[in-house]
C-alpha positions as CSV (number, residue, x, y, z in Angstrom):
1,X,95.0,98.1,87.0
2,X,91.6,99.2,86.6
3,X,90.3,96.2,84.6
4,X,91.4,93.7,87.8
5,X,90.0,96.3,90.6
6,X,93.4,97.5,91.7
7,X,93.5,100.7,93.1
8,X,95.2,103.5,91.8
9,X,95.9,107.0,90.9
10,X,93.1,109.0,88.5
11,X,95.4,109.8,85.6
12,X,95.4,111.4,81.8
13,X,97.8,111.1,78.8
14,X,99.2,113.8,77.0
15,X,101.8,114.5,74.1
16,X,100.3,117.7,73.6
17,X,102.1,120.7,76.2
18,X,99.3,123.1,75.9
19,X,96.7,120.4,76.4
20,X,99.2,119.2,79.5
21,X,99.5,122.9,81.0
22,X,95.6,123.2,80.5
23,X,95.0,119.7,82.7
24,X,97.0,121.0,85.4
25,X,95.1,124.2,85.6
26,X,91.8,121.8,86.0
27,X,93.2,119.5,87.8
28,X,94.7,121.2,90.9
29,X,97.8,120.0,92.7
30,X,99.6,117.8,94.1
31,X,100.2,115.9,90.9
32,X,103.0,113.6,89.8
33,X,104.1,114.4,86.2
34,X,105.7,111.4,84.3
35,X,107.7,111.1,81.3
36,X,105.9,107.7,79.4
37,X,109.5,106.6,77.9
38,X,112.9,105.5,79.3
39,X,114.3,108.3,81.1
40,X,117.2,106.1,83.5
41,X,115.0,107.2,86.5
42,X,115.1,111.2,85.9
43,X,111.7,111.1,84.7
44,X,109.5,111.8,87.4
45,X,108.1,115.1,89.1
46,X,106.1,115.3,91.8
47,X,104.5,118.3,92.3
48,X,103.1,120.1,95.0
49,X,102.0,123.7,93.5
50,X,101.1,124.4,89.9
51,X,104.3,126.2,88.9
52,X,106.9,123.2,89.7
53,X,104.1,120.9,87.2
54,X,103.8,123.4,84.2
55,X,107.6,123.5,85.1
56,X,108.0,119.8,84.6
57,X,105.7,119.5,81.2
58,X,108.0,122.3,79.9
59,X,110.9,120.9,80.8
60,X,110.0,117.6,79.2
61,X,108.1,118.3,76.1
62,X,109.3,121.5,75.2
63,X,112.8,121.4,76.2
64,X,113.2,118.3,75.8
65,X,115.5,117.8,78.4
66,X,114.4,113.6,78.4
67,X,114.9,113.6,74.7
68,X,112.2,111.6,73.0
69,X,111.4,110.2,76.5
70,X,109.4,113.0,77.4
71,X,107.7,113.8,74.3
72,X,104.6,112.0,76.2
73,X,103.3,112.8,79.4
74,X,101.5,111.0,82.2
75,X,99.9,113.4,84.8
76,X,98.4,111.6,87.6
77,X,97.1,112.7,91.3
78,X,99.4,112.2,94.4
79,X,98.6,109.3,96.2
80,X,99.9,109.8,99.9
81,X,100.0,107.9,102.6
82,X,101.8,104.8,104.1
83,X,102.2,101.3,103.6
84,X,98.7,100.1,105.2
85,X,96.5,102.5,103.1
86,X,97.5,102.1,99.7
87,X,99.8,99.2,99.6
88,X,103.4,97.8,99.0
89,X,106.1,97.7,97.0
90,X,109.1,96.5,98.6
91,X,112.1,93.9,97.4
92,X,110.5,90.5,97.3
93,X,110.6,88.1,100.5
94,X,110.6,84.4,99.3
95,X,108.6,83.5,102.8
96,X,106.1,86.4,102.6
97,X,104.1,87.8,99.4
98,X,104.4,91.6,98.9
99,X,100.8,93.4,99.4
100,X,100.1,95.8,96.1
């Protein structure tokens, strides 16, 4: 995304929990907290205070409530807003291209 200009969230990597829980402390909320493997759409957390995100990196990589899907963490900031300001993803229209 970044290489072609694309905007998008700031992000970070983890499969470390402590190194997680520390990010989140520096980071600040909201965040969105995502397992990096298949996890059949259970997944994702977003979080809007500190204690539902170190809940979701404990849950995932601790727990290990995704199985191996969670042993690897992507933590990235909330982007809000609608359609016009950051773009969309919708079902494809044959007549009409989809903005991203």
């Amino acid at each position: 995304m970044l290489r072609h200009a694309i905007p998008t969230a700031a992000y970070a990597c983890f499969s470390d929990a402590k190194q997680a829980h520390q990010y989140i402390d520096r980071k600040g909320v909201p965040l969105v907290v995502k397992a990096d493997g298949l996890a059949a759409g259970k997944g994702v957390v977003v979080a809007r205070d500190k204690e539902t995100a170190h809940q979701a990196v404990h849950d995932f990589m601790v727990d290990l409530r995704l199985g191996s899907a969670g042993s690897r963490l992507v933590i990235e900031d909330c982007l809000e807003g609608g359609c016009g300001e950051r773009g969309c993803s919708r079902e494809p229209d044959v007549h009409r291209p989809a903005r991203l």
